[in-house]
TORLOTI-494336 format. One record per residue (C-alpha): residue number from 1; residue in one letter; chain; x, y, z. Coordinates in nm, 4 decimals. Each point is the difference from the previous one (the first is absolute). Layout:
N
atom seq->NUM, type->A, mol->A, px->X, py->Y, pz->Z
...
//
This chain:
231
atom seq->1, type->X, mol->A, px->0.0000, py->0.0000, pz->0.0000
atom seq->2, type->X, mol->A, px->0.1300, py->0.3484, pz->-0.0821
atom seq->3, type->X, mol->A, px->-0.1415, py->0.2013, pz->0.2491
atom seq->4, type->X, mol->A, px->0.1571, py->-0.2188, pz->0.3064
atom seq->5, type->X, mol->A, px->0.4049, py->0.0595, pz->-0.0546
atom seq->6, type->X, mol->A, px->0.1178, py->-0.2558, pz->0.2481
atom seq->7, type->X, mol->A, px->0.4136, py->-0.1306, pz->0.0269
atom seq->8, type->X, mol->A, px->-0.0405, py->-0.2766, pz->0.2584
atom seq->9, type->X, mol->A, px->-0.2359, py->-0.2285, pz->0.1605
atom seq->10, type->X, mol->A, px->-0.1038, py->-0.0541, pz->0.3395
atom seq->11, type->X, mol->A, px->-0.1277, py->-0.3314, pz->0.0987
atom seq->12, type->X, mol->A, px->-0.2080, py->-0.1044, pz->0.3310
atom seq->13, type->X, mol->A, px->0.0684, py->-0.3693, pz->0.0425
atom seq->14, type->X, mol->A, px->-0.2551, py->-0.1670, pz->0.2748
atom seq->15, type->X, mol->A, px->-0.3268, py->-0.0337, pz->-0.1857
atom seq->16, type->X, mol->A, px->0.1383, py->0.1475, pz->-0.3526
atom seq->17, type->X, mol->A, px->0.2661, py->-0.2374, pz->-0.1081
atom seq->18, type->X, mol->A, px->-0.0944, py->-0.2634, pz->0.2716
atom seq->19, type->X, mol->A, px->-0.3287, py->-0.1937, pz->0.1324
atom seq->20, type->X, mol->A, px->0.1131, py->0.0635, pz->0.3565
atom seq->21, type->X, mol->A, px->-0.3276, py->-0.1469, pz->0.1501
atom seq->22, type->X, mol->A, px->0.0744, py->-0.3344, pz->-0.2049
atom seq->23, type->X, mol->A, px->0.3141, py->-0.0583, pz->0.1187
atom seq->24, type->X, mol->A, px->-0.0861, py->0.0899, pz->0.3482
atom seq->25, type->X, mol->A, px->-0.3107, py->-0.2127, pz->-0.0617
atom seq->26, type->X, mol->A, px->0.2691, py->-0.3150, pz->-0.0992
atom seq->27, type->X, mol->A, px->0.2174, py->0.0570, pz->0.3643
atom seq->28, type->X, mol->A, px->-0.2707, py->0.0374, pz->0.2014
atom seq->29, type->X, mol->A, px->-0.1421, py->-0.3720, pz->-0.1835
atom seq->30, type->X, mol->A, px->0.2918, py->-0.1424, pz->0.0328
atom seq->31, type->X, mol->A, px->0.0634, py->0.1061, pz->0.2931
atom seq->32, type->X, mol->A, px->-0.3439, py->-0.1464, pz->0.1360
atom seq->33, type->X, mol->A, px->0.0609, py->-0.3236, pz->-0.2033
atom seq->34, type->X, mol->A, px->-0.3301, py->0.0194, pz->-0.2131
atom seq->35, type->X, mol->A, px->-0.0739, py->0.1153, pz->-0.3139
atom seq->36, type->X, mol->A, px->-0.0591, py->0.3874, pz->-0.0537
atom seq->37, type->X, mol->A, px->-0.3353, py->-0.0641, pz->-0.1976
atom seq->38, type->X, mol->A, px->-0.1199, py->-0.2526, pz->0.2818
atom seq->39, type->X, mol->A, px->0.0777, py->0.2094, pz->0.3422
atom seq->40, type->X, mol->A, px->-0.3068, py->0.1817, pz->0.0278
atom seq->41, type->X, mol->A, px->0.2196, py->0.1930, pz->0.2387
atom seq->42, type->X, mol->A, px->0.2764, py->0.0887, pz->-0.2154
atom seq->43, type->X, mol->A, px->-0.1885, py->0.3330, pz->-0.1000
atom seq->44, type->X, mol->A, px->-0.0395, py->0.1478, pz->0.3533
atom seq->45, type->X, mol->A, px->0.4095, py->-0.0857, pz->0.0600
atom seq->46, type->X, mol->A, px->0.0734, py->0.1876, pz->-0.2909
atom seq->47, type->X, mol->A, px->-0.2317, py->0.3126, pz->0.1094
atom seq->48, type->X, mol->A, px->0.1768, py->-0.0433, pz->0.3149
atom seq->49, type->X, mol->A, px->0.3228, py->-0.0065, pz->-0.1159
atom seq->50, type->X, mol->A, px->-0.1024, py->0.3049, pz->-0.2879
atom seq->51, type->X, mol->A, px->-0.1611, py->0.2039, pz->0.2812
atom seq->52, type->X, mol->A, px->0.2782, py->-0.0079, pz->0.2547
atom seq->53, type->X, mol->A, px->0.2653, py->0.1225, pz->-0.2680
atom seq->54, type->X, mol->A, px->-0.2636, py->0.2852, pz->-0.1595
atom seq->55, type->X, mol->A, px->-0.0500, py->0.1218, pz->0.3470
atom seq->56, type->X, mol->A, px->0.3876, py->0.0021, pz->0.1384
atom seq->57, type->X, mol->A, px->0.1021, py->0.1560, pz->-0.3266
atom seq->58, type->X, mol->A, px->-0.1953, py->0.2646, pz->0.0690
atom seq->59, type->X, mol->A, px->0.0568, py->0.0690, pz->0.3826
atom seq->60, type->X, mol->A, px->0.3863, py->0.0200, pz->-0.1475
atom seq->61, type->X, mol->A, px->-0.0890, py->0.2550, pz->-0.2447
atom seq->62, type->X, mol->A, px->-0.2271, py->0.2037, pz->0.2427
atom seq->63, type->X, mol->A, px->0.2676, py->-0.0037, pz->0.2236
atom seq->64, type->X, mol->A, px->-0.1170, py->-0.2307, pz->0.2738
atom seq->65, type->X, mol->A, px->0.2045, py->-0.2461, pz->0.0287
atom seq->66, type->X, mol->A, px->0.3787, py->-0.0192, pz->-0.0843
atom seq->67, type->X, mol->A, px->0.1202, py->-0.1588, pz->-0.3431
atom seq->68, type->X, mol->A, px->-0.0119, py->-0.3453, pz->-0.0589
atom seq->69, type->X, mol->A, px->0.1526, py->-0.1684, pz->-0.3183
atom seq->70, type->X, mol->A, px->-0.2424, py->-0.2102, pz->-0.1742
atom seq->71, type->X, mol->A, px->0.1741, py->-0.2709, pz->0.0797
atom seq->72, type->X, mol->A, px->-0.1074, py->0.0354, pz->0.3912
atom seq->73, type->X, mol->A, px->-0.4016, py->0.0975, pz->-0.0763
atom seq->74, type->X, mol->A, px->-0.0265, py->-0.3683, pz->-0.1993
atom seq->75, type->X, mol->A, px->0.1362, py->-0.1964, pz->0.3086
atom seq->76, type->X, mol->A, px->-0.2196, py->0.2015, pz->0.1864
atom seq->77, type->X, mol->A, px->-0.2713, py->-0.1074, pz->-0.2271
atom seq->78, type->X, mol->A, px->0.1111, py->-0.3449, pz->-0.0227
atom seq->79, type->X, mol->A, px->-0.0089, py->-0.0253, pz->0.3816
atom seq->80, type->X, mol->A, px->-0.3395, py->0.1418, pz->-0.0402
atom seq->81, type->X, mol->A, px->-0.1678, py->-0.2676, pz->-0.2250
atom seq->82, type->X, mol->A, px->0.2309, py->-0.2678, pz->0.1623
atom seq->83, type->X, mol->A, px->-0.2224, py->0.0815, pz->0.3695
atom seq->84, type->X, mol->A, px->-0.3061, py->0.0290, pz->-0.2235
atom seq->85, type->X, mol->A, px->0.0674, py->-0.3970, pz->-0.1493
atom seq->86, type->X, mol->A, px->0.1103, py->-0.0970, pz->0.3202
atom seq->87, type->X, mol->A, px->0.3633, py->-0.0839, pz->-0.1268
atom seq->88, type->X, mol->A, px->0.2768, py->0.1406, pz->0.1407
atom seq->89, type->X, mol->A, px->0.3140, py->-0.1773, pz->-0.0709
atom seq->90, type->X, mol->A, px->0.3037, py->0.2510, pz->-0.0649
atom seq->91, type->X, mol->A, px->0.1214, py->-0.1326, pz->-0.3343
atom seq->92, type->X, mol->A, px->-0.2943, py->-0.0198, pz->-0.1029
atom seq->93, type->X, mol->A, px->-0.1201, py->0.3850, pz->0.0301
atom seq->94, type->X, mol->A, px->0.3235, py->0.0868, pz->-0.1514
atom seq->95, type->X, mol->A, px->-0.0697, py->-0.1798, pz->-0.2692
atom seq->96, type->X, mol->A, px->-0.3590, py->0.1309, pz->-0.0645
atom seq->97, type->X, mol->A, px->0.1357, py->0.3378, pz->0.0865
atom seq->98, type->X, mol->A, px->0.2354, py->-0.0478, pz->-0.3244
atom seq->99, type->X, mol->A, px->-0.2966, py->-0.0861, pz->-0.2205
atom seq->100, type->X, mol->A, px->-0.0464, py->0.3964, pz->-0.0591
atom seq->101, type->X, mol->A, px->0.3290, py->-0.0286, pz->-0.1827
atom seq->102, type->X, mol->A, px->-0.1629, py->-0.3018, pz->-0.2464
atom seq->103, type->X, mol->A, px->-0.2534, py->0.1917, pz->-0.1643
atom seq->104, type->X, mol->A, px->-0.0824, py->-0.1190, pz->-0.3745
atom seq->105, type->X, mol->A, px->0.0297, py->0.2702, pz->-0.2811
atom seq->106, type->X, mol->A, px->-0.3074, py->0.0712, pz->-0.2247
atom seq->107, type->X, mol->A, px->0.0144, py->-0.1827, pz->-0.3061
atom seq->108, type->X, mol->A, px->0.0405, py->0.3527, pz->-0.2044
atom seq->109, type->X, mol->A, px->0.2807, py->0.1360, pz->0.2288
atom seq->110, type->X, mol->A, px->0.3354, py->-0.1728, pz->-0.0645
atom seq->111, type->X, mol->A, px->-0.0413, py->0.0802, pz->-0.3891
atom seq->112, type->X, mol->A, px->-0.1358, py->0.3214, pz->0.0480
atom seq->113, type->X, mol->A, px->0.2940, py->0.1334, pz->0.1767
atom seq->114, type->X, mol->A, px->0.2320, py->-0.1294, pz->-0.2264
atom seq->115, type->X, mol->A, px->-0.1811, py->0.1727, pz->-0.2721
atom seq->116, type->X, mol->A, px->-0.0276, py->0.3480, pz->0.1824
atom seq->117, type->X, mol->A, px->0.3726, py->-0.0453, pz->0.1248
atom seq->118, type->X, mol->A, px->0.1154, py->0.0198, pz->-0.3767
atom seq->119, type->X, mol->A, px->-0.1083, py->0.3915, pz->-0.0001
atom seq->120, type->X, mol->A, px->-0.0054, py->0.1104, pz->0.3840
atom seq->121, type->X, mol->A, px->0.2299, py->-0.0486, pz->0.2901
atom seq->122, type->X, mol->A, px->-0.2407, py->-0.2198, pz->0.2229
atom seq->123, type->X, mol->A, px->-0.0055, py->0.0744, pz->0.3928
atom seq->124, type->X, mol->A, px->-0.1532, py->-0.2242, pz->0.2499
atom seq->125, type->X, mol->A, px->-0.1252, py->0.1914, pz->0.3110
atom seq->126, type->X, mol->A, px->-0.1623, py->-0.2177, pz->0.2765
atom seq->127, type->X, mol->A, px->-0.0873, py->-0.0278, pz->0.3789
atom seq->128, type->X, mol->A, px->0.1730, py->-0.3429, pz->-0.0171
atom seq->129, type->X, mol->A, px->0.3244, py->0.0352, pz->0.1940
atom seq->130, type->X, mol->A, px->0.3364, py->-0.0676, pz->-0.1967
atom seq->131, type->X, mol->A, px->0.0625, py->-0.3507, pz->0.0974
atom seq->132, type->X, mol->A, px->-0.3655, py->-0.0836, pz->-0.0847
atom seq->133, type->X, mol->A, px->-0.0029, py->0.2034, pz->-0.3248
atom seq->134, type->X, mol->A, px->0.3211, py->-0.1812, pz->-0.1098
atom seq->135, type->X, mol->A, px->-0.1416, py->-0.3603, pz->0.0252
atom seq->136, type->X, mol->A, px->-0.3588, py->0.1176, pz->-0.0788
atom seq->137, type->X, mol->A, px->0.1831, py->0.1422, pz->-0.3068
atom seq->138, type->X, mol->A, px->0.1848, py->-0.2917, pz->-0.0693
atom seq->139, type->X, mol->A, px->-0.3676, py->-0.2399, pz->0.0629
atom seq->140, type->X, mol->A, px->-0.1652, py->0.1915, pz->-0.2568
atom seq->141, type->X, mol->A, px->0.2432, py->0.0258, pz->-0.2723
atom seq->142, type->X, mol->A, px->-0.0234, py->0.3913, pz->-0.0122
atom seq->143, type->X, mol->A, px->0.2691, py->0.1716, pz->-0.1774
atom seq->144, type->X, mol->A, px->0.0674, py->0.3625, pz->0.1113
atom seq->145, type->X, mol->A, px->0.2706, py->0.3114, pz->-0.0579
atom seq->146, type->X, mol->A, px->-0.0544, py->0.0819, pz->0.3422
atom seq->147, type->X, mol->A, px->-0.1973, py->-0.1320, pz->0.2783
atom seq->148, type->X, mol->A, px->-0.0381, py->0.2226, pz->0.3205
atom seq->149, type->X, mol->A, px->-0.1590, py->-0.0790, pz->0.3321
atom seq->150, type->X, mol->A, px->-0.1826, py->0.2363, pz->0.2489
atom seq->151, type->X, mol->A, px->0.2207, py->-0.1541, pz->0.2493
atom seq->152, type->X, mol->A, px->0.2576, py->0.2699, pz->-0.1444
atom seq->153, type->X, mol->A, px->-0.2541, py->0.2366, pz->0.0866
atom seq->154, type->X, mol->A, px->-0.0945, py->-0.1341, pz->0.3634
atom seq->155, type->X, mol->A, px->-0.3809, py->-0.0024, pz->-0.0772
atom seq->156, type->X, mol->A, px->-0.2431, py->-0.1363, pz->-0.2479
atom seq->157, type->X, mol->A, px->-0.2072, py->0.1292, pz->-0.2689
atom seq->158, type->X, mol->A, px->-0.1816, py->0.2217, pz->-0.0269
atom seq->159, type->X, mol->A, px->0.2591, py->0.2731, pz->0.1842
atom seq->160, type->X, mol->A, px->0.1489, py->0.1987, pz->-0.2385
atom seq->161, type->X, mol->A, px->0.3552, py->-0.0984, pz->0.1258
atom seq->162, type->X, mol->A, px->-0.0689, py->-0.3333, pz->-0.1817
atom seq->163, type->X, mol->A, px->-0.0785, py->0.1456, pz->-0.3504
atom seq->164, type->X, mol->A, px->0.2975, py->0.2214, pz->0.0530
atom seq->165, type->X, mol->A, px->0.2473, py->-0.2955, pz->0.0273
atom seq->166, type->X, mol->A, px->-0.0609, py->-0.0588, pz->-0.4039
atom seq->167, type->X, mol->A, px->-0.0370, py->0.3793, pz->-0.1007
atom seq->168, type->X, mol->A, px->0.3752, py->-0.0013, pz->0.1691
atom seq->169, type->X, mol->A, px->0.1225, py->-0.2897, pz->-0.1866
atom seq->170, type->X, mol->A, px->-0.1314, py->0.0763, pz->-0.3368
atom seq->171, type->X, mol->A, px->0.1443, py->0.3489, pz->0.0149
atom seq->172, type->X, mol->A, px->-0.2963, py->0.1410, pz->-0.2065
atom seq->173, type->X, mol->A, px->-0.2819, py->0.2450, pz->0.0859
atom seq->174, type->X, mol->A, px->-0.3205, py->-0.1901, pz->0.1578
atom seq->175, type->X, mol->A, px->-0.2160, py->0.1096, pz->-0.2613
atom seq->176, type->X, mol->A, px->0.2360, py->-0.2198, pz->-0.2811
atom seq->177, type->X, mol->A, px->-0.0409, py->-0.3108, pz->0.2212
atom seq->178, type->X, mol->A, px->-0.3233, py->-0.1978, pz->-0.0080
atom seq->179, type->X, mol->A, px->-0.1184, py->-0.2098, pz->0.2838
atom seq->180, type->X, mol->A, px->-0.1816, py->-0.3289, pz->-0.0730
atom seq->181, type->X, mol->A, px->-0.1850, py->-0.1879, pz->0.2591
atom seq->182, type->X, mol->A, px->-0.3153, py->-0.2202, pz->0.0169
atom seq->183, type->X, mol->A, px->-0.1300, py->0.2242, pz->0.3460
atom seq->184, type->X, mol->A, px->-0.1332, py->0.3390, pz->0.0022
atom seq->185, type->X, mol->A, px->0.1257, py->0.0837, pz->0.3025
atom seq->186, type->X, mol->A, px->0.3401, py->-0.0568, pz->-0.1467
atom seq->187, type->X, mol->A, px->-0.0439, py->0.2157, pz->-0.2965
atom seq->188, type->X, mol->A, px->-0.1408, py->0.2957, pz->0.2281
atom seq->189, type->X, mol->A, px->0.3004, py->0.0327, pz->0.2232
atom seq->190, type->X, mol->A, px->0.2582, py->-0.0178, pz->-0.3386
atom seq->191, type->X, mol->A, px->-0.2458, py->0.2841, pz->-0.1206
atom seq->192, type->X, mol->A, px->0.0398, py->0.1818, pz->0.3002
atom seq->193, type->X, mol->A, px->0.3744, py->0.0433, pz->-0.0693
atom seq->194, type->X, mol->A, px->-0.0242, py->0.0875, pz->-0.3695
atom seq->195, type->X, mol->A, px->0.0210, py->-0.3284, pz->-0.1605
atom seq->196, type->X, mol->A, px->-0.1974, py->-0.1431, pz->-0.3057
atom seq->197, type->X, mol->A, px->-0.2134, py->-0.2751, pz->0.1038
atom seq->198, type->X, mol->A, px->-0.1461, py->-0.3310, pz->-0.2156
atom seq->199, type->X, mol->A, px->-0.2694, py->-0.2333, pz->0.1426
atom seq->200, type->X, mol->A, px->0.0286, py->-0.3509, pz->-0.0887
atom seq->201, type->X, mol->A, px->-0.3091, py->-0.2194, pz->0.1121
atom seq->202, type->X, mol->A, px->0.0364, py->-0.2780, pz->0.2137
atom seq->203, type->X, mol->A, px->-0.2393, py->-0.2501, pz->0.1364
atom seq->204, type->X, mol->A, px->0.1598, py->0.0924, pz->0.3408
atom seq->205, type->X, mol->A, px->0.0985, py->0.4084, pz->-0.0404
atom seq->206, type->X, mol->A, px->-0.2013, py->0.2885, pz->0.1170
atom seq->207, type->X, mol->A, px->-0.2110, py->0.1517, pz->-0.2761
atom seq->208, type->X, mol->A, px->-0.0097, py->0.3179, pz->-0.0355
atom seq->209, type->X, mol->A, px->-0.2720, py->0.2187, pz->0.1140
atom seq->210, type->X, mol->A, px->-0.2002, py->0.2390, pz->-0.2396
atom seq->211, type->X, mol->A, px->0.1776, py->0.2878, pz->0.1277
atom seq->212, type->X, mol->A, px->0.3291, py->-0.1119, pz->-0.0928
atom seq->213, type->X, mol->A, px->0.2130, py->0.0964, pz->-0.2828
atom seq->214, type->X, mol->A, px->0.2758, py->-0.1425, pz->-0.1168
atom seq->215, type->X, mol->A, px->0.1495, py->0.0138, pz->-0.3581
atom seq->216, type->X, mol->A, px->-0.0081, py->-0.3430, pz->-0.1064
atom seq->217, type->X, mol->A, px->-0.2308, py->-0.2931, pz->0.0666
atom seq->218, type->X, mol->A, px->0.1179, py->-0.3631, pz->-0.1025
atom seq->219, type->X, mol->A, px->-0.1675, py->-0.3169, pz->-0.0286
atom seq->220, type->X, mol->A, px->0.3588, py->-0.2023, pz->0.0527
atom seq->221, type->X, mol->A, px->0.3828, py->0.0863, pz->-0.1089
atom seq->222, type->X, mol->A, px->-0.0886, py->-0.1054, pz->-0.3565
atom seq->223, type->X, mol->A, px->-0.2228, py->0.2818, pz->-0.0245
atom seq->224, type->X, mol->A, px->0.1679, py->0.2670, pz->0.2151
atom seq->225, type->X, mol->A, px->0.3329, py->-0.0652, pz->-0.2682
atom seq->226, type->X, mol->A, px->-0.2257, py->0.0516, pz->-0.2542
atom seq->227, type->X, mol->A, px->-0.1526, py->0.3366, pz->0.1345
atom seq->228, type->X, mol->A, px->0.3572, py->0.0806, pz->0.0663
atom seq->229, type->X, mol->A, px->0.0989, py->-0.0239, pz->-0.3822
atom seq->230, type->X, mol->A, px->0.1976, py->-0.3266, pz->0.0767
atom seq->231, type->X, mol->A, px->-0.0350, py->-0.2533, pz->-0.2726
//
């Protein structure tokens, strides 16, 4: 498109690249020894597990409570669903804890990045601490230029300090940088700092609301390369 002059790309990972609720689906399954699709109570372990990192992240943003890498909030979480199953042996938790570094990618995502990497430096920005970004990386076969965590930042998205971290690296204005993510929320708090900003629909993102607006909307990578002019 023309009208948006962008020179890099920003990339949320959990939820965008990643089905993080089916690989934390798999860990917790495995973890209670039954299959995900017949543990009626897998589903409330994952809300569990979902809600409990949602509402720390944001305590640490809001200032309440003192940084945590990500690493720390999913044995916390871990812990959490192990009490809930009534499990509670040690290797065990720190093995489900791991399972939010196993996420699967979306079928579209390993190809699309290569394809967008052949005209635009790719960054990775995530919550996902380094360690867990570097193997949850390495899981998912994603191929980056850069990939930054909000560890470097000490805090999560959405703070501004976050979306900083790649307007830093790049070395460009924020306006020639778009942000891509499958969550609105995301999206809002790269706007907030100048950045461009693509939505990419997920089964698991957060759709925007009629009052956003953000320059590009994208059904998967195939499409956003296309609206970018990428063949």
């Amino acid at each position: 498109m023309a009208e948006l002059m962008i020179d890099g790309v920003v990339f949320d990972v959990l939820g965008t690249l990643v089905d993080e609720p089916a690989g934390l689906r798999a860990g917790i399954s495995a973890f209670a020894r039954v299959p995900a699709r017949e543990a009626p109570g897998t589903e409330r372990l994952l809300l569990l597990w979902q809600r409990h990192i949602e509402r720390e992240q944001r305590r640490i943003v809001d200032g309440d409570r003192p940084y945590l890498p990500s690493d720390a909030l999913d044995r916390e979480a871990a812990e959490i669903v192990a009490r809930a199953a009534g499990a509670g042996d040690p290797a065990a938790v720190a093995s489900l804890a791991r399972a939010a570094r196993r996420l699967p990618p979306w079928p579209d995502t390993v190809a699309g990045l290569a394809r967008l990497a052949g005209h635009f430096p790719l960054i990775g920005l995530s919550n996902a601490s380094r360690t867990a970004l570097l193997e949850l990386n390495a899981h998912a076969g994603l191929r980056w230029h850069q990939a930054l965590s909000a560890e470097d930042a000490r805090t999560y998205k959405p703070d501004p300090a976050v979306y900083r971290l790649a307007v830093t690296v790049a070395g460009l204005p924020p306006e020639r940088l778009l942000m891509v993510a499958a969550h609105a929320w995301d999206l809002r708090g790269a706007q907030a700092l100048g950045l461009r900003t693509a939505y990419v629909a997920r089964p698991v993102g957060d759709p925007p609301t009629s009052s956003d607006r953000f320059d590009l909307y994208a059904e998967d990578l195939a499409d956003l390369a296309g609206q970018l002019g990428v063949s």
